[in-house]
VEXDREN-2710 file (C-alpha; in Angstrom, 1 decimal):
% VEXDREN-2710
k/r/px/py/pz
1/UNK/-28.6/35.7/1.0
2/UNK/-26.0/33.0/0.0
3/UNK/-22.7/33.5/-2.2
4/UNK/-24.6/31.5/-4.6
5/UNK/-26.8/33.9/-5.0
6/UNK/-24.9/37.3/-4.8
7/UNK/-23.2/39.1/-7.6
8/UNK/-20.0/38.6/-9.3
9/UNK/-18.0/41.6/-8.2
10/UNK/-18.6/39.9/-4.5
11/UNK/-17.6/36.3/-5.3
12/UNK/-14.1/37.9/-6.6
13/UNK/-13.6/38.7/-3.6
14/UNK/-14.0/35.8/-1.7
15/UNK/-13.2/32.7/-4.6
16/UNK/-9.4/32.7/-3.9
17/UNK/-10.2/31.1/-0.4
18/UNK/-13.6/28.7/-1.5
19/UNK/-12.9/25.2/-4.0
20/UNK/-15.7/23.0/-5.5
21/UNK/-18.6/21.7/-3.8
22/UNK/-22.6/20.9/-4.2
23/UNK/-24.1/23.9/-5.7
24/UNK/-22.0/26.1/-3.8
25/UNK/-18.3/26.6/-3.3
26/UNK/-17.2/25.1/-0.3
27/UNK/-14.0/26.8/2.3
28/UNK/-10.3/24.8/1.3
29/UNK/-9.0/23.2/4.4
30/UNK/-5.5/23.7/5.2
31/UNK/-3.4/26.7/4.6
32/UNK/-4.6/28.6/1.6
33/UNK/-2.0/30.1/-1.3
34/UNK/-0.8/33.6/-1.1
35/UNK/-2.5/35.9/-2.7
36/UNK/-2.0/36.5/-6.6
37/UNK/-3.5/38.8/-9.2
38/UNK/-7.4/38.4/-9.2
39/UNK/-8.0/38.1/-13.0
40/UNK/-4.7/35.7/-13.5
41/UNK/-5.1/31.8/-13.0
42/UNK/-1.8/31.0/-14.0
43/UNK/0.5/31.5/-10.8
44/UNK/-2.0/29.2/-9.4
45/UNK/-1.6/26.6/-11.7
46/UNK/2.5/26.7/-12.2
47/UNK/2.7/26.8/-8.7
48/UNK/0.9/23.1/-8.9
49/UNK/-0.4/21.9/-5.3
50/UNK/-3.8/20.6/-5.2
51/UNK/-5.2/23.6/-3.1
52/UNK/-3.7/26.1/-5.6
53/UNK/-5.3/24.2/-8.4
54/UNK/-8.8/23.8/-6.9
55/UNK/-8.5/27.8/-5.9
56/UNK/-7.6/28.1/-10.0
57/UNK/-10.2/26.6/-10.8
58/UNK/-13.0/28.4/-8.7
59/UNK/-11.3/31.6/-10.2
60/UNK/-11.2/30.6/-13.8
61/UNK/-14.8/29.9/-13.0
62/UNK/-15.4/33.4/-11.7
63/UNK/-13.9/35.3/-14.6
64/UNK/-15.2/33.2/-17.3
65/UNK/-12.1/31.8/-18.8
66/UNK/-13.6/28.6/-20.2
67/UNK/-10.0/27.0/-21.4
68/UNK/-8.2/27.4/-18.2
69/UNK/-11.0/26.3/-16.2
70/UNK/-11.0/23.0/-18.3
71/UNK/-7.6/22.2/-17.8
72/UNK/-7.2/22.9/-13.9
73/UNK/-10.3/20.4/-13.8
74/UNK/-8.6/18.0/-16.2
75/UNK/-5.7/18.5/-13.9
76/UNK/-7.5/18.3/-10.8
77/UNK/-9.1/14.8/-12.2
78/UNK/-4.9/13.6/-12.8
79/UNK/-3.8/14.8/-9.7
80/UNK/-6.9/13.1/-7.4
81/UNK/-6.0/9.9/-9.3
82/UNK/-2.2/10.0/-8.3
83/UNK/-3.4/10.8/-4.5
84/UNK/-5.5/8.1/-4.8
85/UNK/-8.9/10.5/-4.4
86/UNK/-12.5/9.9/-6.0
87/UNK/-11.4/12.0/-9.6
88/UNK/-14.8/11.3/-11.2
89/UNK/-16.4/14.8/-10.2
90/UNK/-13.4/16.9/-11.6
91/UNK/-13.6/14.9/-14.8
92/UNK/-17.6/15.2/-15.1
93/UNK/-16.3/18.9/-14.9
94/UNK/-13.7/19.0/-17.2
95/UNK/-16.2/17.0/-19.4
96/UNK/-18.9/19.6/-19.3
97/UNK/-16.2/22.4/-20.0
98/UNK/-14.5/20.8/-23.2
99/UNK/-15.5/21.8/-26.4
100/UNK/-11.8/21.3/-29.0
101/UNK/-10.6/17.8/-30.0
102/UNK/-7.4/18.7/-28.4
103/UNK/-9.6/18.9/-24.9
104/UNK/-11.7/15.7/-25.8
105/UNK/-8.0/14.1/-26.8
106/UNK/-6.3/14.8/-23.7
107/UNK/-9.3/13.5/-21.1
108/UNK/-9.0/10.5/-23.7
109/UNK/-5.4/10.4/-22.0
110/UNK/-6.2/10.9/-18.5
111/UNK/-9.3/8.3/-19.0
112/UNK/-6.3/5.9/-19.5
113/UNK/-4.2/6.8/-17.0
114/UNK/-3.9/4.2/-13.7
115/UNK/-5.2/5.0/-10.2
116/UNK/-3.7/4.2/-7.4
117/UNK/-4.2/1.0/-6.7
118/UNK/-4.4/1.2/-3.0
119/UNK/-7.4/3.1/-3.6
120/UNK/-9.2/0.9/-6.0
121/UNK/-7.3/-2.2/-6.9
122/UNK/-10.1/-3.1/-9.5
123/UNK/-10.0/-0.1/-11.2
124/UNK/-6.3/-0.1/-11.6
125/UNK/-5.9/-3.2/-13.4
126/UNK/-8.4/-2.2/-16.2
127/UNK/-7.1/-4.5/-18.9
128/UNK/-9.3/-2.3/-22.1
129/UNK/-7.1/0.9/-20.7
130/UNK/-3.8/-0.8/-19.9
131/UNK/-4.4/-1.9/-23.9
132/UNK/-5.8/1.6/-25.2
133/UNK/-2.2/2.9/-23.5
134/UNK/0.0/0.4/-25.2
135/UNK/-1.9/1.2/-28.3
136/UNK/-2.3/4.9/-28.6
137/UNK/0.8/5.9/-26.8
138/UNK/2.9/7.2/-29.9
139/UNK/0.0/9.0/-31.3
140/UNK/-0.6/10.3/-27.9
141/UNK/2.1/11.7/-27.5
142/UNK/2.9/13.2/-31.0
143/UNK/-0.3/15.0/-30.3
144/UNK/0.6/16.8/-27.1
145/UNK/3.7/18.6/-28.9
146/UNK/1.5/20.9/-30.0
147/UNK/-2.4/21.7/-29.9
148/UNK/-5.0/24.6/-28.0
149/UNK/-4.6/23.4/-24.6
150/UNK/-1.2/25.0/-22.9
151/UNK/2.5/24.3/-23.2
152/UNK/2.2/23.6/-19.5
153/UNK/-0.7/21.4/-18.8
154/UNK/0.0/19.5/-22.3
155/UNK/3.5/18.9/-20.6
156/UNK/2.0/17.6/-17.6
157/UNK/-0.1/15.1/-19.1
158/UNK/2.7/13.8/-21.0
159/UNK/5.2/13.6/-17.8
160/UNK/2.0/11.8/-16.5
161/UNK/2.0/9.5/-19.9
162/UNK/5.5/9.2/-19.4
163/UNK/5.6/7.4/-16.5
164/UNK/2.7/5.4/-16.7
165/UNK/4.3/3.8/-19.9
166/UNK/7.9/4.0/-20.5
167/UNK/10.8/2.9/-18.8
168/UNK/14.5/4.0/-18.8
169/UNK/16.3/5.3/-20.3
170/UNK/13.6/6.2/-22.7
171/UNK/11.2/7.4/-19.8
172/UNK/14.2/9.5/-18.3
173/UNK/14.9/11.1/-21.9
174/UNK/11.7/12.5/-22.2
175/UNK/11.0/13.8/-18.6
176/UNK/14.7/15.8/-19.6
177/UNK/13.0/17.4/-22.3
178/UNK/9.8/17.9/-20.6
179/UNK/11.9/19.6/-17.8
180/UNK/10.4/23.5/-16.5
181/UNK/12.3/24.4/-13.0
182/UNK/10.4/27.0/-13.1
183/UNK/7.2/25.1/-12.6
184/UNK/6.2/23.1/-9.4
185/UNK/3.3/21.8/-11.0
186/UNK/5.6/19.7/-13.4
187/UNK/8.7/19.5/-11.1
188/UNK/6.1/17.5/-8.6
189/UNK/5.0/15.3/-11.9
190/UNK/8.3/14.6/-13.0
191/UNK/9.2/13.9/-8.9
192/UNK/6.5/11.2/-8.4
193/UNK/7.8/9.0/-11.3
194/UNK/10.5/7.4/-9.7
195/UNK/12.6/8.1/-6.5
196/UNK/15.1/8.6/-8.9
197/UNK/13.3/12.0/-9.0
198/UNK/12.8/12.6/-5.0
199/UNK/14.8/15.4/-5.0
200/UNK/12.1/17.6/-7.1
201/UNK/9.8/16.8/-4.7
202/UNK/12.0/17.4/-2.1
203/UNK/12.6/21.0/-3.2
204/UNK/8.9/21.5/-4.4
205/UNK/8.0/20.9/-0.7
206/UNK/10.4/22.6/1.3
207/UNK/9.5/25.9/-0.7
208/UNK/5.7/26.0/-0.3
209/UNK/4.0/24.5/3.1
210/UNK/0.8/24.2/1.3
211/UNK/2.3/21.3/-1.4
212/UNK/1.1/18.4/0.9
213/UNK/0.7/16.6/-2.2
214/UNK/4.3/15.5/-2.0
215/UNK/4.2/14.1/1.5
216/UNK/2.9/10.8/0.1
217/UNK/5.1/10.2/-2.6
218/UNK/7.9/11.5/-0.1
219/UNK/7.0/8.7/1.7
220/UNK/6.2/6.2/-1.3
221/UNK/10.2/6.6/-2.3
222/UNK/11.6/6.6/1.0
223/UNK/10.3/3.4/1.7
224/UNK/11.6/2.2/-1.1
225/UNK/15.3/2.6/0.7
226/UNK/16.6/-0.6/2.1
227/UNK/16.5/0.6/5.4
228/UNK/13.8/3.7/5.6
229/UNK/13.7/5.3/8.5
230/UNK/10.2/4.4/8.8
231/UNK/9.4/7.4/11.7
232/UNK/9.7/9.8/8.8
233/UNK/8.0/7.8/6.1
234/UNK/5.1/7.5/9.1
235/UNK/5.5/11.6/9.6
236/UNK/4.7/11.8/6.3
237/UNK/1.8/9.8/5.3
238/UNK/-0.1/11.6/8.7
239/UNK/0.9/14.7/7.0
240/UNK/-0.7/13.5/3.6
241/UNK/-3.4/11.7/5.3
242/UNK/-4.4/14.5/7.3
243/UNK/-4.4/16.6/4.3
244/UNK/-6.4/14.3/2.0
245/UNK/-8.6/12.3/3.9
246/UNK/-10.3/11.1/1.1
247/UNK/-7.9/9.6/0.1
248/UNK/-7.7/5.5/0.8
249/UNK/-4.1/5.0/-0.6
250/UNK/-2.8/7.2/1.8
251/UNK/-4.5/5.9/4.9
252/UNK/-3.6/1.9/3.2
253/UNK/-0.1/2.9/2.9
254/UNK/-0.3/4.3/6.7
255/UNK/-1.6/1.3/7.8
256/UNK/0.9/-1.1/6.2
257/UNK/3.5/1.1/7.7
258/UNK/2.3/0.5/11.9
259/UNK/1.0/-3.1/10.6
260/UNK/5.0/-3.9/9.5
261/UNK/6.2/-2.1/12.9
262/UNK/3.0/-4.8/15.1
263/UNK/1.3/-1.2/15.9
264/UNK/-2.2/-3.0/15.2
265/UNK/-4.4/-1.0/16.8
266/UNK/-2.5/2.1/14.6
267/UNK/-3.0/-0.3/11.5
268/UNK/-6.7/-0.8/12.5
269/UNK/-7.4/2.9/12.6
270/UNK/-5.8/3.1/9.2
271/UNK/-7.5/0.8/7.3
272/UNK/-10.9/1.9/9.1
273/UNK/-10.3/5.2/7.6
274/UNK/-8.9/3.6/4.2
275/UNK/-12.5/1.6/3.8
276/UNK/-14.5/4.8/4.9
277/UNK/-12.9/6.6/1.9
278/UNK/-12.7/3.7/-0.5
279/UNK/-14.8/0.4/0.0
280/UNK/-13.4/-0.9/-2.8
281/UNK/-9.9/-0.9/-1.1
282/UNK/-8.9/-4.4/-0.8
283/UNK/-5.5/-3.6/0.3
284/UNK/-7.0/-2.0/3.3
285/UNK/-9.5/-5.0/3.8
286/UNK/-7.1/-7.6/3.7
287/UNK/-5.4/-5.5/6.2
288/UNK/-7.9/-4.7/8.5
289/UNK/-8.6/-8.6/8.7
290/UNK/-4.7/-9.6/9.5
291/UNK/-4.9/-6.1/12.1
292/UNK/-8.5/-7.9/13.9
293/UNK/-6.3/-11.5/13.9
294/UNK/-3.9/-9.8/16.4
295/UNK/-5.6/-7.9/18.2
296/UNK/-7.8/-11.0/19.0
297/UNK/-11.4/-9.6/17.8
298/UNK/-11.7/-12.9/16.1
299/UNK/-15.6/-12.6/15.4
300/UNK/-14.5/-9.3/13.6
301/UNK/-12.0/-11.0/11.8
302/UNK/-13.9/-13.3/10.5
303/UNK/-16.4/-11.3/9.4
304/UNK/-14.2/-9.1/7.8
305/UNK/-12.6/-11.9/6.3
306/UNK/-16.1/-12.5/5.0
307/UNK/-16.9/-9.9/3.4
308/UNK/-13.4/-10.3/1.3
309/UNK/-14.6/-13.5/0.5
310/UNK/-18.1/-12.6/-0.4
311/UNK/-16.6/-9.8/-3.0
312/UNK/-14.7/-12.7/-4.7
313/UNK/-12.1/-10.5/-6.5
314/UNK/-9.2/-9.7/-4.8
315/UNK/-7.3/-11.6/-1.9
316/UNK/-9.5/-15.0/-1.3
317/UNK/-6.9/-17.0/-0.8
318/UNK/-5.4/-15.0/2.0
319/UNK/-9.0/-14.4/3.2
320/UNK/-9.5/-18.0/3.5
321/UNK/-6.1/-18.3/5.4
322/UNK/-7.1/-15.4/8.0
323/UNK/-10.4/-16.9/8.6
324/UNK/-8.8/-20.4/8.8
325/UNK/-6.7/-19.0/11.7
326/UNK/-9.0/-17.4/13.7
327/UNK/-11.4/-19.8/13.5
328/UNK/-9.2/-22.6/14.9
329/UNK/-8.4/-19.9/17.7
330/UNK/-12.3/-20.3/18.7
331/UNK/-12.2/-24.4/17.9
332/UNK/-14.4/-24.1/15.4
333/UNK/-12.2/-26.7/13.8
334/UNK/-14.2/-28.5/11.3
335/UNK/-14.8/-25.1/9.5
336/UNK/-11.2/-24.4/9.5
337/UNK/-10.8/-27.2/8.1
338/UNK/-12.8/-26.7/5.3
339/UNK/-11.0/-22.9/4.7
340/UNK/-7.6/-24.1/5.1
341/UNK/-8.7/-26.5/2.0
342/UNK/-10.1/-23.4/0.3
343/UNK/-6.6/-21.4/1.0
344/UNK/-4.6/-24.4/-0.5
345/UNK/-6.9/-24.7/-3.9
346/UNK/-6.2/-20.8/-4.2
347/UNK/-2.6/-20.2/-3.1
348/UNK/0.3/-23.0/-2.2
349/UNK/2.5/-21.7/-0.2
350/UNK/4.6/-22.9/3.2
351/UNK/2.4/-21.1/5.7
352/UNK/-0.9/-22.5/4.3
353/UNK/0.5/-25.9/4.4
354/UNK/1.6/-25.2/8.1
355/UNK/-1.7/-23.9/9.0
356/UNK/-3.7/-27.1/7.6
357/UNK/-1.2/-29.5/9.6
358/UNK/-1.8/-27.7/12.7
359/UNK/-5.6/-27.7/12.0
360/UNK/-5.3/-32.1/11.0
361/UNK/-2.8/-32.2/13.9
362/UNK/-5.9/-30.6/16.4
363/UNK/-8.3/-32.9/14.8
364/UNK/-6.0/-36.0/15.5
365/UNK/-5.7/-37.1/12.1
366/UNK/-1.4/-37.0/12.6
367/UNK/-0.9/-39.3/9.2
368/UNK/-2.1/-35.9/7.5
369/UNK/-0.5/-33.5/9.2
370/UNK/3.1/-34.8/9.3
371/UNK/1.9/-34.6/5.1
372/UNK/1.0/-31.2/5.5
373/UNK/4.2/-30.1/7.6
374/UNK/5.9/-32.1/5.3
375/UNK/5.3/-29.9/2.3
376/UNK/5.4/-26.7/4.2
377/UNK/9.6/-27.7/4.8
378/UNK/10.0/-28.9/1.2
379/UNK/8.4/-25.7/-0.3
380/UNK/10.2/-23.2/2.6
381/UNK/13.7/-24.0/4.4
382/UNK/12.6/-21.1/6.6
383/UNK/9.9/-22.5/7.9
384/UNK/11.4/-23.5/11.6
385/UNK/7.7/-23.6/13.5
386/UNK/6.3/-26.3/10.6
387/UNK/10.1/-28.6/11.2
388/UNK/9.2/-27.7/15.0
389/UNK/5.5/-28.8/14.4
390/UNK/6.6/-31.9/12.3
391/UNK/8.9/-33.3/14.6
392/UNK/5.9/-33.3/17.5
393/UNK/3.3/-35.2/15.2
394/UNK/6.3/-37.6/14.3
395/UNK/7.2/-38.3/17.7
396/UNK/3.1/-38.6/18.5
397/UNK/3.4/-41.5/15.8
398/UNK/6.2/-42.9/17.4
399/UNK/8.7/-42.1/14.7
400/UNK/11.5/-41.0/17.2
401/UNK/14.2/-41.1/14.4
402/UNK/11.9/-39.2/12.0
403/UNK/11.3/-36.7/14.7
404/UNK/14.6/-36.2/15.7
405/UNK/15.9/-35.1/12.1
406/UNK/13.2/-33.0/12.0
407/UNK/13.8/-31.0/15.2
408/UNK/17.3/-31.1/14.3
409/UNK/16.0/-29.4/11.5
410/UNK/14.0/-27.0/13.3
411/UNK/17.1/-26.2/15.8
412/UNK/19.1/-25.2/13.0
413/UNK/16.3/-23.1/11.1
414/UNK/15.8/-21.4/14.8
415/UNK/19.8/-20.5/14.6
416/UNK/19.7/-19.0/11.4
417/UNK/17.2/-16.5/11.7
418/UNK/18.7/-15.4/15.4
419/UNK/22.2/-14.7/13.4
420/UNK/20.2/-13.1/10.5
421/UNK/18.2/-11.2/12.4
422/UNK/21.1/-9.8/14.6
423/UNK/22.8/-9.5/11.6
424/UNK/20.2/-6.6/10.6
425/UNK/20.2/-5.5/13.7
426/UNK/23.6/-4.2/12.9
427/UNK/22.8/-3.3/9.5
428/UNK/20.0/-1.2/11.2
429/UNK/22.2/0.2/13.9
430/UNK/24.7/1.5/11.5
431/UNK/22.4/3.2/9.1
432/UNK/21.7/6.7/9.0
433/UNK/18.5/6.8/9.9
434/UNK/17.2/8.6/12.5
435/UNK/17.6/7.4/16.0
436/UNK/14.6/6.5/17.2
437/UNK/13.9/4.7/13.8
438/UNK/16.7/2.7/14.7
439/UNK/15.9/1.9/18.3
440/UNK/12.1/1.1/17.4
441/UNK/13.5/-1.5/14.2
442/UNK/16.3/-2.9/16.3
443/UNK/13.2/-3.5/18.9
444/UNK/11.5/-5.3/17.0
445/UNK/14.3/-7.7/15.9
446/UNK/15.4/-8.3/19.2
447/UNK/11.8/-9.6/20.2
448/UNK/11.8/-11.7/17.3
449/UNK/14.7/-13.3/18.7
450/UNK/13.4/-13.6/22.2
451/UNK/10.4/-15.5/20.5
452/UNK/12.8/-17.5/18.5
453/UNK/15.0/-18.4/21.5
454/UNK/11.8/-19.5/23.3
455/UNK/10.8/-22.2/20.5
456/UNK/14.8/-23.2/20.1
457/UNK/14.1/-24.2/24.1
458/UNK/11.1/-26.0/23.2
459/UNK/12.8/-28.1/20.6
460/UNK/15.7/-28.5/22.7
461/UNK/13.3/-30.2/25.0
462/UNK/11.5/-32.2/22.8
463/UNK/15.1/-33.3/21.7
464/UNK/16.5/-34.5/24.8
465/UNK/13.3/-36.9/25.5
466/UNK/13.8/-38.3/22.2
467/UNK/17.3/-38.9/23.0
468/UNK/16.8/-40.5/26.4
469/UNK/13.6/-42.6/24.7
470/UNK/16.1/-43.6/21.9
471/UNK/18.6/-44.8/24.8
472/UNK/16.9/-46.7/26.3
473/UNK/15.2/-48.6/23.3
474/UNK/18.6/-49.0/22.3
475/UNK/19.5/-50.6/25.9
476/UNK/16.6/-52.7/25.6
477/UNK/17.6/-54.0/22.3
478/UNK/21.3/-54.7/23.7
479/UNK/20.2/-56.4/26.6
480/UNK/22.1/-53.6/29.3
END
């Protein structure tokens, strides 16, 4: 016979250690709470990771307490949004639990609250609730000062309101009054508002091993430093990750992480996971598209690329772009072509403008690609491969004076970004990150520069045939 089926003096004795599932409870992974009084919800609850709360809730559903088990669902919904985890089954929950206007009034609130937008980009720009926010936010918030649901989880809501609304110094007046050290469940709210507030986290963490929770936002703040030690923000997000797996923004945020350190196939796994969770993740998408590009799967790009494409609402542009590029990898040139044109019409930027005169310059039409790499210079100075590229189609069209300011060009764009980038080597060096942080970032930098010094060589080249071409025009012209 099944749990489901047995009486209720037995599920007491097993529902601290079982959450939600189907029809019947299923077993928490990860380390479960310590044990508390059997018929009292609320150590769970003030103690505030998402474990404790979905072992509160399969309590307050095992004794019968109707009001608490509606706000650790309502809770449960608010939380999964901030992870960036599907919430709509703990609010269908809370839903089917409330009965009081304050319990309708406060899922009215968390209905208008934001989700993460790594998780669900559409859903996080919902105009009607960014609007209903604005709108309601005074009244909203003169309502949770008092009402049936708990001084606690009214407080909660309104950190979350808080911070989804206001800025300083009005945001950080409020979270002061708000303020319970005695409750992790609000010390972790008030923590993920800002890295201002990293230090609640940090203490809410290093006191209980099961508040995973705070490994993302952990990580959300740190990279937020000007020179993150990016091994621990990593650390972090596998800790997270590996603790909500559900959860796309986690994994996206991973995957941006080894994508900005060119550990693709990392960033591949991560944004695999990310789209498993979430298909709606058009973060991960985009990035599992750039991630195919260089690892050379171009078919997979492509396709991936697609699909972005195909969805039409977030990223076309840079879905064009990708698909541009690894098209003219395979020669397929005529369609790049056509998607460079797409890329332009959606986004204008230097590297688009680069892209389409490499794609003309391929095709052999040269009197549109020195346009193209033309505009790419005027709209970015630190574009050194489009002065590099313009200065080869100018000297292909037998403007050698043209050419040579624009190598020139190049040569001195090349120079800049060695002595910046060894400028942040130092920077890097000398922060207090942790070692191997610092020895993976200065890494990368230095082969940057390696590549860097490569194309200065190359335009160096190209410049001293110019020079000896010019010469000897110049002795022809003379007569010597």
């Amino acid at each position: 016979m099944s749990i489901c089926g047995r009486p209720k003096q037995l599920i007491l004795l097993v529902v601290a250690s079982i959450g939600i599932g189907g029809g019947c409870a299923r077993r928490v992974v990860g380390v479960a709470p310590a044990a508390v009084v059997a018929n009292d919800v609320s150590p769970l609850v003030q103690r505030g990771c998402y474990r404790c709360l979905e072992q509160a809730f399969a309590r307050a559903q095992a004794l019968g307490v109707r009001a608490q088990a509606f706000e650790v669902a309502a809770l449960l919904s608010l939380r999964s949004k901030e992870l960036g985890l599907p919430h709509h089954e703990w609010r269908r929950r809370a839903r089917a639990i409330a009965t009081g206007a304050s319990e309708a009034l406060a899922l009215e609130i968390i209905d208008a609250l934001p989700i993460d937008p790594l998780s669900d980009r559409e859903a996080s720009i919902d105009f009607a609730r960014r609007a209903r926010l604005r709108t309601n936010l005074t009244p909203w918030r003169a309502s949770l000062q008092t009402g049936e649901t708990s001084a606690l989880f009214r407080a909660y809501v309104d950190a979350a309101l808080v911070c989804a609304a206001l800025g300083p110094p009005e945001r950080d007046a409020a979270l002061a009054i708000a303020d319970r050290p005695d409750a992790p469940l609000l010390q972790f709210r008030i923590g993920v508002c800002t890295s201002a507030y990293v230090d609640r986290l940090r203490r809410v963490r290093s006191a209980d091993a099961t508040f995973v929770d705070a490994d993302y936002y952990l990580a959300r703040h740190l990279l937020e430093e000007s020179n993150p030690d990016t091994d621990e923000a990593v650390t972090l997000l596998q800790s997270a990750g590996s603790a909500f797996p559900q959860s796309a923004a986690i994994s996206t945020l991973l995957g941006q992480q080894h994508q900005a350190r060119e550990e693709w196939t990392d960033a591949l796994g991560a944004y695999d996971r990310a789209l498993s969770a979430s298909p709606r993740a058009a973060d991960a998408a985009l990035g599992r598209t750039v991630a195919l590009t260089r690892v050379g799967r171009r078919d997979e790009a492509i396709d991936a690329a697609t699909r972005l494409i195909d969805d039409g609402r977030w990223f076309a542009g840079e879905a064009f772009y990708w698909r541009a590029w690894n098209e003219l990898a395979l020669a397929r040139l005529d369609v790049a072509r056509s998607d460079a044109d797409r890329a332009k019409s959606l986004m204008a930027n230097a590297a688009v403008f680069s892209l389409s005169g490499i794609i003309d310059w391929r095709l052999r039409r040269l009197e549109s690609a020195e346009a193209e790499f033309e505009k790419a210079v005027s709209m970015d100075l630190g574009q050194c491969e489009a002065a590099q590229y313009l200065g080869g189609v100018r000297g292909e069209r037998a403007r050698l004076p043209e050419a040579k300011a624009a190598l020139l060009q190049a040569r001195q764009c090349y120079d800049l970004s060695i002595t910046l980038r060894r400028e942040a080597i130092a920077r890097i060096l000398a922060s207090p990150a942790a070692e191997g942080a610092k020895s993976r970032a200065a890494e990368g930098q230095e082969r940057a520069i390696r590549d860097i010094e490569t194309k200065r060589r190359e335009v160096d080249s190209a410049l001293a045939v110019i020079e000896q071409t010019l010469e000897r025009a110049r002795e022809s012209t003379t007569g010597r």
